[in-house]
N, C-alpha and C positions, 0 to 999 in steps of 0.2 A: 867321317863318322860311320858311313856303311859302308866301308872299303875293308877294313879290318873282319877278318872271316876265321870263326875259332872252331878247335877241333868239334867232333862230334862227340858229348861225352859219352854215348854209347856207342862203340864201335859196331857191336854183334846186330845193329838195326840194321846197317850199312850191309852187310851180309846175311841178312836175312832170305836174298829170294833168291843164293846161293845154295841155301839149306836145302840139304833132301835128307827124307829119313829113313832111315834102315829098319823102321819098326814096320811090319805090315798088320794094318786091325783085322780084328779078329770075323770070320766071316758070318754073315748075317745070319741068325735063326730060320729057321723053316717053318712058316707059318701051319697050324695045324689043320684039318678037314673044319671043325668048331668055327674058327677064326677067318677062312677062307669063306664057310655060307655066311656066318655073320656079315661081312662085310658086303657078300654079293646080294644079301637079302638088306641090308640097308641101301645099297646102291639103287637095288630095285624097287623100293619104298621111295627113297626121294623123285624117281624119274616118275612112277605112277603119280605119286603126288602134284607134283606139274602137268603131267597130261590129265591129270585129274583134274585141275582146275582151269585150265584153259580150255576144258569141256563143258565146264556150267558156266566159266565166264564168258563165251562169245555170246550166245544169245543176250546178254548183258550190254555189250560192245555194237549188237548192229543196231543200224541209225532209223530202221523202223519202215521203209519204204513202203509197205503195203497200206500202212494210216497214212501214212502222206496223202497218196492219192488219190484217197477218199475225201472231198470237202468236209471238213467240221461243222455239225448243226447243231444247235442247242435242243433242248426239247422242246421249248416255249415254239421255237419254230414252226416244228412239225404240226402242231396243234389247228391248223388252219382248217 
């Protein structure tokens, strides 16, 4: 049953990574001064952004050591 092996009916697949092409595309645009800041002025917007917020988030992030090491007293305490 799987012994019998029929042709390929597309031959041109089989040759496929034979192909090379004779067309060369066509060469890229030259981005303008406009399109150059643009992009350097978004790039520099998103990285501010990040160090922007990793600036007001660490104080966010520390675990507080200096309360720690104060024992906690209620007020009713102090009252003695």
């Amino acid at each position: 049953m799987f012994g019998r092996r029929e042709p390929v009916p597309f031959a041109f697949v089989a040759e496929a990574d034979r192909f090379r092409s004779n067309v060369t595309p066509p060469p890229r645009e030259r981005l303008s001064f406009g399109q150059m800041a643009g992009r350097w002025l978004l790039g520099m917007t998103i990285v501010a952004g990040l160090v922007g917020s990793l600036v007001i988030g660490t104080p966010a992030l520390s675990t507080g050591d200096q309360q720690a090491s104060q024992p906690q007293q209620s007020q009713a305490s102090q009252k003695n």
